[in-house]
Structure formats: C-alpha cells, structure tokens
KEVEX-711542 format. One record per residue (C-alpha): x, y, z; residue in one letter. Coordinates in steps of 0.5 Angstrom, whole numbers, plus 2048, in hexadecimal, padded with zeros to 3 digits. Example, Ala and Ser with C-alpha at 12.3 -4.5 7.8 and 13.67 -1.06 7.14 Angstrom:
8197F7810a/81B7FE80Es/
END
This chain:
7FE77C74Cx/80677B74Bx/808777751x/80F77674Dx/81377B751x/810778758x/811771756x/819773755x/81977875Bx/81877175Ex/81C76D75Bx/82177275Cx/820771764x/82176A763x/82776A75Fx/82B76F764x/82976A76Ax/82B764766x/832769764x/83376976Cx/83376276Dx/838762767x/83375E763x/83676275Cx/83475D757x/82D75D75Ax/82D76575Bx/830766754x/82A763751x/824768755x/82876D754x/82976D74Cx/82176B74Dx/820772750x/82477674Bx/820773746x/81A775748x/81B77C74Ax/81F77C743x/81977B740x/815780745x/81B785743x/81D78774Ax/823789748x/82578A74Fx/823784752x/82678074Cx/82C78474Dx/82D782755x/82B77A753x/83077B74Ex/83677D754x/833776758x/834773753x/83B775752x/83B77575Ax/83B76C759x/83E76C753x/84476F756x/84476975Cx/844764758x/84A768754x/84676974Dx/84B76E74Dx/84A770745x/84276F747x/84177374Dx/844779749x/840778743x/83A779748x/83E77E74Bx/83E782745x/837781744x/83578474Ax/83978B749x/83778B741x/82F78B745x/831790749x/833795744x/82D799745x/82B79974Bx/82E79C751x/82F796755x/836798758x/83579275Ex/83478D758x/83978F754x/83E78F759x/83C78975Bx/83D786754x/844789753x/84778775Ax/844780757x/848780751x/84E782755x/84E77C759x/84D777753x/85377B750x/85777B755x/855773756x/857772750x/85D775750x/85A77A74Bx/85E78074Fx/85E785749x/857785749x/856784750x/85A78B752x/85678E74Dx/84E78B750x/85178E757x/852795755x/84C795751x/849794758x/84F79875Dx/84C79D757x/84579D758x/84679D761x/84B7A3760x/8457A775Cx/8417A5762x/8467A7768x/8457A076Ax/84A79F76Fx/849798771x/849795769x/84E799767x/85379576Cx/85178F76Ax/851790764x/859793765x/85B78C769x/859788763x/85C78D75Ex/86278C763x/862785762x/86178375Bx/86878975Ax/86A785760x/86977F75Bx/86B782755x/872784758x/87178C758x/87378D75Ex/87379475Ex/86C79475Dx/86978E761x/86D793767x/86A799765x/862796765x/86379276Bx/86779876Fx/86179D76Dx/85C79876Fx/860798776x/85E79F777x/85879E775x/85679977Ax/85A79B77Fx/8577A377Fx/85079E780x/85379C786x/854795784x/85B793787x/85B78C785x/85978D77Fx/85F79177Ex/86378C781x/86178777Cx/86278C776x/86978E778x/86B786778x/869786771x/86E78C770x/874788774x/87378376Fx/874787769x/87A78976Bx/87C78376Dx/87B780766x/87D787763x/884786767x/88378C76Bx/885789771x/88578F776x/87F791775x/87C78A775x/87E78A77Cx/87B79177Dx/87578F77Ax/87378877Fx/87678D785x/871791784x/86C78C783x/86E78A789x/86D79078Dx/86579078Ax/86378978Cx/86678B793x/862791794x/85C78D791x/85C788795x/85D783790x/86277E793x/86277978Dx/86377F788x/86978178Dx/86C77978Cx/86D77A784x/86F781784x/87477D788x/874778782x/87777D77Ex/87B781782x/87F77B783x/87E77977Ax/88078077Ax/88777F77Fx/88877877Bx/88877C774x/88D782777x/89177B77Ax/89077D780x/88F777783x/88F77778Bx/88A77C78Ax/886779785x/88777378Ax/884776790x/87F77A78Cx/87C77378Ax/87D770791x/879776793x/87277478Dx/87376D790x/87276E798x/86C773796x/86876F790x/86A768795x/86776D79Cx/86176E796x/861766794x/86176978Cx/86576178Ax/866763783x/86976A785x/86E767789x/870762784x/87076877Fx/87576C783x/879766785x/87A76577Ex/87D76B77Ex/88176A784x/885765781x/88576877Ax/88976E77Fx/88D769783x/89076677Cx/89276D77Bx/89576D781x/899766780x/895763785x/89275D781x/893758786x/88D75D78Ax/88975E783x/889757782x/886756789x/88275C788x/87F759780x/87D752783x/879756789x/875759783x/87475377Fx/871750785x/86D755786x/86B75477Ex/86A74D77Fx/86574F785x/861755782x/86075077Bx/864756778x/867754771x/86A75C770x/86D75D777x/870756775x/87375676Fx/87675C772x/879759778x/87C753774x/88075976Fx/88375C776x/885754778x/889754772x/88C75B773x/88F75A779x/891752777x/895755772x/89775B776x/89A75477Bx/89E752775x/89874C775x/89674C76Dx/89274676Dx/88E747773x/88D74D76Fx/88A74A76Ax/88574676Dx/88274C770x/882750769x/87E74A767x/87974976Cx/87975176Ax/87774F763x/87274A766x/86E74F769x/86F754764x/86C74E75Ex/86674E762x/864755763x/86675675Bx/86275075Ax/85C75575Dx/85F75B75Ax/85975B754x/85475A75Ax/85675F75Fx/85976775Ex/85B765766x/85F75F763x/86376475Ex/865769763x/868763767x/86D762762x/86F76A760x/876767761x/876760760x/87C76175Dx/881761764x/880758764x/88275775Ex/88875D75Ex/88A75A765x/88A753761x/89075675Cx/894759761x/894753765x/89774F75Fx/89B75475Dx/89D752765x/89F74B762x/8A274D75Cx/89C74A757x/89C750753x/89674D74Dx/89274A753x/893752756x/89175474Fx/88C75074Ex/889752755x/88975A752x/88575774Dx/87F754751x/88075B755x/87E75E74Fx/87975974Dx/875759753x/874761751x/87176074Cx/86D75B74Dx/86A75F753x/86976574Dx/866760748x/86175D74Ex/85D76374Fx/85C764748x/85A75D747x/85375F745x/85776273Fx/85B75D73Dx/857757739x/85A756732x/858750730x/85174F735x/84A74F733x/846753735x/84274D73Ax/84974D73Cx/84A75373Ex/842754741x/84474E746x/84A752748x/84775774Ax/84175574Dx/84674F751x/849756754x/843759756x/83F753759x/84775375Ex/84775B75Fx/83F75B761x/841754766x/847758769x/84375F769x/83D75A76Dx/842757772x/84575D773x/83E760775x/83D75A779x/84375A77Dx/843761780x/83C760783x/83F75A786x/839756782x/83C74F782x/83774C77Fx/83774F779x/83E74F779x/83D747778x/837747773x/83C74B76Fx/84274776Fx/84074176Ax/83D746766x/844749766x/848742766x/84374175Fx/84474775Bx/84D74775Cx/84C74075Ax/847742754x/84D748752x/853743753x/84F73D74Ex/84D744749x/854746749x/85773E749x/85273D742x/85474473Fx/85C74373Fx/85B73C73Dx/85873F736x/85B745736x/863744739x/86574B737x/86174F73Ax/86374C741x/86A74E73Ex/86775573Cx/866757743x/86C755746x/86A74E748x/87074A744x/876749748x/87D74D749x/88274D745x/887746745x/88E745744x/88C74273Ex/88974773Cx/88F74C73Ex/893748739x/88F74A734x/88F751735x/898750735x/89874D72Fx/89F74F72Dx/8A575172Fx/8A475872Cx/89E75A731x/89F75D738x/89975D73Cx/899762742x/893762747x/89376874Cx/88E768753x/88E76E757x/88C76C75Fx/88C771764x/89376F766x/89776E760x/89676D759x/898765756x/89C76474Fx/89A75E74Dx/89E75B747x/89E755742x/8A175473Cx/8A274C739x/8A774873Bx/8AA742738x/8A373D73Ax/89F74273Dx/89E74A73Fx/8A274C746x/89F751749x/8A275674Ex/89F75B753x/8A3762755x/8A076675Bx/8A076D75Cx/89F771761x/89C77775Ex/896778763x/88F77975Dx/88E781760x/89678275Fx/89577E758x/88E782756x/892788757x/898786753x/89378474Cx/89078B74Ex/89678F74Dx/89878B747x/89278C743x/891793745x/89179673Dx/89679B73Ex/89B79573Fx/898792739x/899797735x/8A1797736x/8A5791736x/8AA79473Ax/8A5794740x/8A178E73Fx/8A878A73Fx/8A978E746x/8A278D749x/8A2786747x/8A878374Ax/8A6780751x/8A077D74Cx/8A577A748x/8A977774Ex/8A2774752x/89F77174Cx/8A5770746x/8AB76F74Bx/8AA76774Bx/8A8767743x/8AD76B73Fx/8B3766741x/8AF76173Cx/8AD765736x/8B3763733x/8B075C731x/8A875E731x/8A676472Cx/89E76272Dx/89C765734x/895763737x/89376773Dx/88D766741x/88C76D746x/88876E74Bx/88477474Ex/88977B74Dx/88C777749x/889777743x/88B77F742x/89177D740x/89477D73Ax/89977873Bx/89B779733x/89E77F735x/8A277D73Cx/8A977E73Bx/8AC77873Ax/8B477973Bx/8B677E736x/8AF77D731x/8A777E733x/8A4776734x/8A277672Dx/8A877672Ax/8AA77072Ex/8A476C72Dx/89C76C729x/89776D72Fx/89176A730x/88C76A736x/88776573Ax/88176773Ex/883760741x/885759740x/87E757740x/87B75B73Bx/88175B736x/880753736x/879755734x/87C75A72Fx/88075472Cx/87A75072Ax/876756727x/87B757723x/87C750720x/87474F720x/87575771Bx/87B755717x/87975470Fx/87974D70Dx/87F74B708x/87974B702x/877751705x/876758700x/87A75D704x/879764702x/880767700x/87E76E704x/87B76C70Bx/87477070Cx/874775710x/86E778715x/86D77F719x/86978371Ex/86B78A71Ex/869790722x/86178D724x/85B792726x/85C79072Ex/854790731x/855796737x/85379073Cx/85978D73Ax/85D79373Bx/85A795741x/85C78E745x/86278F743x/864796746x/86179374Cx/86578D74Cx/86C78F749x/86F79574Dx/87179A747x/86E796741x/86F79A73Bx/86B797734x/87079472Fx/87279A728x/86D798724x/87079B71Ex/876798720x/873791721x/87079271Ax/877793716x/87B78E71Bx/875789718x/87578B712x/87C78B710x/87D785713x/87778170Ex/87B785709x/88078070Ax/87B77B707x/87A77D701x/8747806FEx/8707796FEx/874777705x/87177C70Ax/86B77D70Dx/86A783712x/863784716x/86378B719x/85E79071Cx/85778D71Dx/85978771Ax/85E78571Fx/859781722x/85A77A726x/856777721x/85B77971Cx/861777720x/85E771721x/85E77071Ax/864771719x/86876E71Dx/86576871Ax/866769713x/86D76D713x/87576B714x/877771718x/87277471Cx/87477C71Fx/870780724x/871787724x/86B78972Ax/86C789731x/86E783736x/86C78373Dx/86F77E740x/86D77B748x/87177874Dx/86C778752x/86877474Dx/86C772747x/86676F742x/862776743x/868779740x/86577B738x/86677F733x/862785731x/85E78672Ax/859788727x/85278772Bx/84E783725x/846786725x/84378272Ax/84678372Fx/842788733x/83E780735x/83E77E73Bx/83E778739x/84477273Ax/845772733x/847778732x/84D778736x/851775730x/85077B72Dx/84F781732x/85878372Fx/85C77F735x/85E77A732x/860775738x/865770739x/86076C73Cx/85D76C735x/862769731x/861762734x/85B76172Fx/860764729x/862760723x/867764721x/86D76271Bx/87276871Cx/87976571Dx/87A76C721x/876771725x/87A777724x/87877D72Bx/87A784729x/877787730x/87E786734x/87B78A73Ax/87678573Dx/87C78173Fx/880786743x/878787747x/87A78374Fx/87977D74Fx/87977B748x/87E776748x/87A77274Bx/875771747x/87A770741x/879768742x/872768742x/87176C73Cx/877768739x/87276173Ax/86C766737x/870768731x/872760730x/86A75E732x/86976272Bx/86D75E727x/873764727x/87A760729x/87F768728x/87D76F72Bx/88177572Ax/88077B72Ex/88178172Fx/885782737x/88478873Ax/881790738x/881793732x/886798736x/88B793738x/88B790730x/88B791729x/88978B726x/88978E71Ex/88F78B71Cx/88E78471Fx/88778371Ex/888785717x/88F781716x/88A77A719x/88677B713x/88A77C70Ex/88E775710x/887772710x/88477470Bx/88A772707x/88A76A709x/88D76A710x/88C763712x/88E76571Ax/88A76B71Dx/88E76B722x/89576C71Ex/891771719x/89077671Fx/898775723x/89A77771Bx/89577E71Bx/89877F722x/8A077E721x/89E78271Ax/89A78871Fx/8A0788724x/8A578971Fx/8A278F71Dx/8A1791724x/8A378D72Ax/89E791730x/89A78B731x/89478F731x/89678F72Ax/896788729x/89478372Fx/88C78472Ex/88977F72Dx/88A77772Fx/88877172Cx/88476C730x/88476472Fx/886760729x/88A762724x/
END
C-alpha cells in the first residue's frame, strides 16, 4: 500500500500550522517534503497547490524571484485541469510578489488575467478586488486616468452591493489620484464624497480621514483657512476616537497648512506636538516627519540654524529606517519622500548664503533616493559575493522576517511571554546580519559602494567635477514651491556656488515643459522659440549672463526636467548649443562614479588601439507576446517600435564602421544573451528595440528583446532570458563599451520617468558603461536619422570626445533644418 500521498497530506497540515505561527523557514521544509511526494505520486493537483504554499512562505519571507518561480509552476500544473480557484490563486500570488518587488508591469498583467477570469464568471465581489488592486499599481505607476477608472468602477460595484464604507475608502483612493495628478478640485470632490459615505455608514474613523483629505486637498488649492479648519476637525474626531497616530498624521498636515498660511509660529508649535507624539508612540516615521515640519516653519521665522538642526534630527530618523529598508517593505513605503529633509537642508543654506553647502545638500537628497531604490534590490545587487556570502545574506534576512512575523503574531494576541522568548532570538539574529554585513563589506568594499552605501558627494569632489574655467556646472531641483538653480564654476581657489530661486509652482512648470515639447512646436523653430520662453526665463535667466566665459555646460535635471532639450533653448539670439557644448548628469554621485569607470576603461599607453572603434547592435527583436501584453496593460497608448525602421536605422548606423566594425543582431537573434555579449566586447553598443522605462521602480525598467528558448521554464534562471532586460540585472554585467547608445526616446517621456534616470544612470555605470546617448521623446516629436547618423560618422572616424562628436552632428542636422525636431533627439549622458 502507497501511504506517500497521505504522509504528504500530513505533512502539508503540519507546515500550514507552523506557516500560521510564522515559522516559515520550518513551514517551507514540510511543504517541499509534501510536494515531493506527491510529485512522485503524480498528483498534479495536489503538487499544483503545495506549490502555491510554497509560494505563499517564499513570498513573506520576500524571495521574491523564488516565490513567482513556484508560482508559475503551479499555473503551468494546472494547464489542463479546470481548477479555476487554484489558478486564481496562483495568479493573484504572482501579482502580489510582482507587485512587491516593484515588477509593476507584470504585476498589471497577473491582475488582469484574474479581473479576466472573475469577469467570465460574474464575480462581483473578486472583480472589485481585483479592480482596487489594479487601481493601485496604475496609481503607482502614475496612470491616473486609469487608477481613477479601476477604482471608480469598483465604487460602484461595492456600493450597488450596499457596502457604503467600502465606497468611502475607494473614493479616498480616487481623491489621491488626483491630488497627485494636480486636479485639485476634484480631489476635493473625491474626499467630500468619501465623507459623506462613512458618515451614512457610521463609521467615525473613516469620517476623521475623509477629513484628512479634504483638508490635503484645500492645502493643494492654497485655501489655507479651510484646510486649516478641516484638519481641526479630523484632529478633534480621531483625539474623541484615541486614534494617536491618526491625530499626530492630521496634525502633520495642520502645520503643513498653517506654514501655507504664514502662520509659522503656530506650525512649529503644531510640528514639536507630533514629534512629542512620535516620541511617545516609538514612531520613527511620524518622527522624521515631524522634525522636517520643524524645520519648515524655523525657516519660515528666518531662524536657519534651528532649521538645520531639525532637518538633521530628520535625517536621523530617515538613516535608521533606510538601514531596515532591505528588511521591511513597510520601512520603504516610510520614506516615499524622503527627499523633503534634505530639500529643506538646501534651502535653509541658501537662507545663509552658502551656496556649495546647498548644492552639496541637493546632492545627499538625491543620494539618499537612490539608496532607497538600490536597498530593495539588495538581493540583486552582489558583485564581487561568493555565493556563501550571498546564501548567509539571505538567510540572516529571513531568520529576521520570521522573528518579527512572530512577535507581530505574539503581540496582537497579548502573549507576553512569548513576546520575551522572542526577544534574544531577535537581538541575536540583527547582530548575526550587522557581523554578516561588517565581514562581507570588509572584502568586498565596492559592493557596499554599489548599493548606495558610500557617502555623498563632498566639496572636494565638486572640485574635481569644475576642474577648469571653461565648465559651467548647473544643478535644477523642482519642489512644490519652486524650482532651485544651483550654480558653480571655478574660482580662483575654489569652485563658487550660487543658488537662484523661482517661484514657478511644479504644476505650472510641468505644464510649461508639456507645451514646449508638444511635436507641433518641435517641428517649427518659430513656435518652439514661443512655447519656450517662460522655460528659458525660469531655468537659464540665471545662466545666460555667464556664457561668455564658460563653453562647456554640465546640467544635472530633475524629474520633467529631463524632457527638455536644453540644447535647443533659445539663448539670446542663437539655440544654447550654438553657445555652449551640452552634457547631462543623472547626479553629482553617479557622475563621480562615471569618472572612475572611464579612467579604469581608458586604454593603457602601450595599449593596441583599433583605428575604427567597434561597433554593436540590436535591432528590430521578435518580442515574446507576454511581453507585449505587460506593456499595453502598463503604458496607456504603447505602440511596438517600427521594426523596419529599427532594423534600417541599425543597420546604417553599423554601416558607419565599415565591413569589419559593425556587428548587427536582429529578429530571434536579438536576445539578452546576445546584448549581453556585446556589450562586453563592442566600443559603441546601439539598441534599437523598445525601452520601458519605470519610475514607480526604476531598477524594473528594461528593454525588450527576443525571448531565448527556455523561457517557457518556470524556474529563476530563466528570468535572464525571458526578452526583459532589466536595469536590475546590469549589475552583474562586465561591459567594455565606452557608450551605450538607446534609440527608443519614447520610454523617457512616460510619467515619472525622470525619476528614474539617477537609478538607470548608477546601473549603466555599475556595468561598467561611463556615457549614454538616448533618444528623449517619441518618434512623432523627433527625427533622429541626421544626427544619429552624423554621431557615427565622427566616431567612426576617430572622435576622441563622444560628446563633441554628437554637439557636431547636431549643429551639422540644424544647419539644414532649425525645428528642433529635426535635430535636438538625442542627449549624451556622463563622461565625455
């Protein structure tokens, strides 16, 4: 007799128990015990749902990778079964990890394979569900227009169910989208609404946020007194309710709307309340916060040293949550806006007139994101680990996941005691991690470097970015309030820095930027010159004076930024280039490490150099449908690139190189592996396939190829060459290409995407690559034959500077037509 399936049904009990305690490393074992033995009895059914349980503990102990692979397993089981619970089980699984991992994309398309399957099946309850999550990740991803419809459908479905609270909650979720999307009045709408549900649901703590936003939303329209009152109103409920964390949020938001109003004496009072309150609640978010209101309302006193004592008890608090971001999603969604501690920083030096201490202050703002971005890829991210290293890793993070699951579980039943069994087991495994982590950086100190863990940039290193009198270095931050113009050049013993304020509000600026690059301005100089005017009195009224004496323009954008072509600003009478070679810099930091990448690639002086350089290409790849899918389901209007045009643009471009210079992989041979081949043996490495580029999660954003055959496995692996090749995975790159060139500019005008361009631009330097030219915008806004091919041309023939050899092509391209359409598409990125 075969007792192997019922040896694994038990064994499959004893796991989900131990899973309920949080035991996962324990749970984990019992269960792949289970799915062995009923792989071996070949109950597919069976193997299918262990496999989702193991997903299920792989997925809380953030093996995110893992737990889809065991995902995908258990749907590719049930493809010939009718088990449509399982297989929406397994789908809502792999949506969850995706959408954990920041892997939106894919998140979206799990999601509406399972809103897909609940519509077919008239299930109302899953289908707004699933809509709310849907609603989230287009939330994330800076859809509004579809985050708002998702969540407004599913409104109306709870709401016909008669469920008024849930309707509350779901029109909170549609007053934020448009609070983030700027549409202030109907923010306002949204939350009154919300408002009026909880109120006919009796629900008095939903009542007291609907308030929250109401009084966010007055704030945005800078209706101050009413925002003011609305807060006081949420305050006085959630005090009625003893909701302490809730009071302190709302009182955030108070002071931040008694500083709209001018009233800093009673947003500092208001500020040092909360942070009383955090103190009291152990809270290190509401902390950090409250210190960053502090300094806002000290600077608002004309009191810039208290100020900047309060932004640094900020960065405290701020220090100690990144230091558990790579533990704990929670610590990363504390700190979506970090960057306020140090933005107030800048401002309170340019307050005292310290301009490098502002710009270096800018600096660490950028820095700190994008050691937020790197600590959730941590596990990505291990250059230079054995893979002991790298097993001791992981296993200290999910001794710690497991600890804190328990101790969660043990505090919510009141069980003291074994909250204090628990405790040294804890203190033990934190210390394990810190001697793991102090062993690992000790021999391998670039890695620390690699995930964001070296330290900003200095003075003295922004003197050696401003090396001679002929660079002019300029560094724009956009804050809600203004943008900041932070100027340096070299002085006689050091580089001076100025800092020129605007007062352009981000929604007004983002609508400027918006007009200027619509293409029919591009495509007619007279109008470009129109549209961009205001954009040229914000951000080069305070640098034109100095053209005279620089010719070499650094500009470090930020956010919309990045859309611009600065080449193509009217500067006086003549376009900027005319004035000044442009070069652009994701930041201070990666450019830092873009010099050392090129130093460590520059031949040595006994070194054979080959008289033309070597020249790689992909073009016009077969994109796996699942590929496509995720992207039509991820970026509102995706189109597929022109592959014909893809594939004459690549081949013209390797023409340039001669018949032994050239290598062009197309078709099915377009693959990750191919480009991964390529890169590490070409000079100038173009990609002429698609590029997505993410915001929400910058090291997700990929480029798309051809899928190689094993990428129907479900297992790890595969993910190398499923046709996404993401940004993560350039960190175990070893590429020799001086330059990357990215002919797909459309990815780069998707919302959000100049966040991202720090993160990508550490990636691409993490390769081993010091310069980038892309592509900035649609193929309807540019034509970028004449340049692109002009570039080629120059380095083909021995350009030393890549950087000048593209400023030639496109003065050469505007000379024969001056639409900036016609000539300002691409940028170039890093060293020159």
């Amino acid at each position: 007799m075969n007792d192997e399936p019922a040896i694994a049904t038990s064994e499959l009990g004893i796991a989900t128990a131990m899973y309920s305690r949080a035991e996962y490393s324990a749970a984990l074992t019992y269960y792949r015990s289970a799915l062995a033995r009923f792989e071996a009895a070949g109950l597919g059914p069976s193997v299918a749902t262990t496999l989702i349980s193991v997903g299920n503990v792989q997925y809380v102990q953030a093996e995110y990778d893992a737990a889809a692979a065991s995902y995908r397993r258990a749907l590719k089981t049930l493809e010939s079964s009718a088990d449509a619970g399982s297989e929406t089980l397994a789908l809502a699984g792999l949506g969850r990890v995706y959408a954990a991992q920041g892997d939106l994309g894919a998140a979206l398309d799990a999601y509406g394979r399972v809103l897909d399957s609940a519509r077919r099946r008239a299930d109302t309850a899953s289908i707004a569900t699933t809509l709310e999550s849907v609603g989230e990740l287009h939330y994330r991803l800076g859809n509004s227009g579809l985050a708002r419809g998702a969540f407004d459908e599913s409104r109306r479905i709870v709401e016909a169910q008669g469920d008024v609270g849930g309707a509350g909650r779901l029109l909170q979720n549609i007053g934020l989208t448009e609070l983030v999307a700027g549409r202030f009045d109907a923010a306002l709408a949204a939350y009154t609404a919300s408002r009026a549900r909880y109120e006919k649901a009796q629900d008095p703590a939903g009542v007291a946020h609907a308030w929250v936003g109401i009084g966010f939303s007055q704030t945005a329209r800078e209706k101050y007194a009413d925002a003011i009152d609305a807060y006081k109103t949420a305050i006085a409920a959630f005090d009625t309710l003893r909701r302490e964390e809730d009071g302190g949020r709302a009182r955030l938001g108070l002071a931040l709307a008694q500083a709209g109003a001018e009233q800093f004496a009673a947003s500092l009072e208001t500020a040092a309340r909360v942070r009383s309150i955090a103190d009291r609640l152990l809270n290190d978010d509401l902390r950090w916060r409250a210190a960053v209101a502090q300094g806002d309302a000290l600077r608002g006193l004309k009191r810039p040293d208290e100020a900047l004592a309060a932004y640094d008890a900020a960065a405290d608090g701020i220090h100690k949550l990144l230091s558990e971001a790579p533990l704990s999603s929670d610590a990363q969604s504390q700190l979506d806006d970090l960057g306020s501690a140090w933005a107030g920083r800048a401002a309170a030096y340019a307050d005292k007139g310290d301009g490098r201490a502002a710009l270096l202050a800018e600096e660490q703002r950028r820095s700190e994101m994008r050691r937020l971005v790197l600590a959730a890829h941590e596990r990505d991210i291990v250059r230079g680990a054995a893979q002991a290293e790298t097993d001791e890793e992981r296993q200290t993070v999910r001794d710690i996941i497991s600890l804190r699951a328990q101790a969660r579980a043990a505090g919510a039943t009141g069980d003291k005691a074994r909250l204090e069994q628990l405790r040294p087991s804890l203190t033990a495994a934190m210390n394990r991690r810190a001697d793991q982590q102090s062993r690992l950086y000790a021999r391998v100190p670039a890695l620390q470097t690699l995930r964001g863990l070296g330290p900003p940039a200095a003075a003295a290193d922004l003197d050696a970015l401003v090396a001679d009198p002929r660079t002019l270095l300029v560094e724009y931050a956009i804050y809600d309030t203004g943008v900041a113009v932070f100027i340096a050049e070299r002085g006689e013993a050091a580089v001076r820095v100025s800092v020129v304020r605007s007062s352009i509000r981000r929604k007004e600026l983002v609508d400027r930027v918006n007009d200027a690059i619509d293409p029919a301005s591009l495509h007619d100089a007279a109008e470009w010159a129109r549209r961009s005017a205001p954009l040229v009195q914000a951000l080069l009224g305070p640098v034109l004076s100095r053209l005279a004496d620089h010719d070499r323009l650094l500009i470090v954008p930020d956010d919309v930024l990045w859309k611009i072509p600065f080449e193509a600003l009217p500067a006086g009478d003549v376009a900027l280039i005319e004035r000044a070679a442009v070069v652009y810099a994701p930041s201070l930091g990666t450019l830092i490490q873009q010099n050392r990448v090129r130093e460590q690639n520059r031949p040595k002086p006994d070194a054979a150099v080959p008289a033309t350089p070597r020249f790689g290409g992909i073009a016009a790849p077969d994109i796996p449908a699942a590929v496509t899918s995720q992207l039509t389901r991820t970026v509102p209007g995706w189109t597929p690139l022109d592959a014909a045009a893809a594939l004459i643009t690549g081949q013209r471009s390797a023409a340039a190189y001669g018949e032994e210079g050239g290598t062009l992989a197309t078709d099915a041979a377009a693959t990750e592996k191919g480009a991964r081949g390529l890169a590490a043996t070409v000079d100038v490495l173009q990609i002429g396939a698609p590029m997505h580029v993410s915001g929400a999660s910058p090291l997700f954003s990929s480029i798309l190829l051809s899928a190689s055959p094993d990428t129907e496995a479900s297992d790890t692996a595969s993910l190398e060459n499923d046709g996404r090749w993401e940004t993560r995975e350039w960190f175990a790159l070893d590429a020799r290409a001086r330059t990357i060139v990215v002919t797909d500019g459309s990815a780069f005008a998707a919302p959000g995407a100049g966040r991202a361009m720090d993160a990508l631009g550490w990636a691409w330097t993490a390769a081993g690559v010091a310069s980038v030219v892309t592509a900035r915008g649609a193929s309807e806004a540019y034509d970028l034959d004449a340049t692109l091919t002009g570039f080629h041309d120059r380095v083909a023939h021995g350009a030393a500077d890549y950087a000048d050899a593209l400023r030639a092509a496109m003065l050469a391209a505007k000379h024969e037509n001056a639409a900036p359409a016609a000539w300002a598409g691409l940028r170039f990125i890093g060293v020159r």
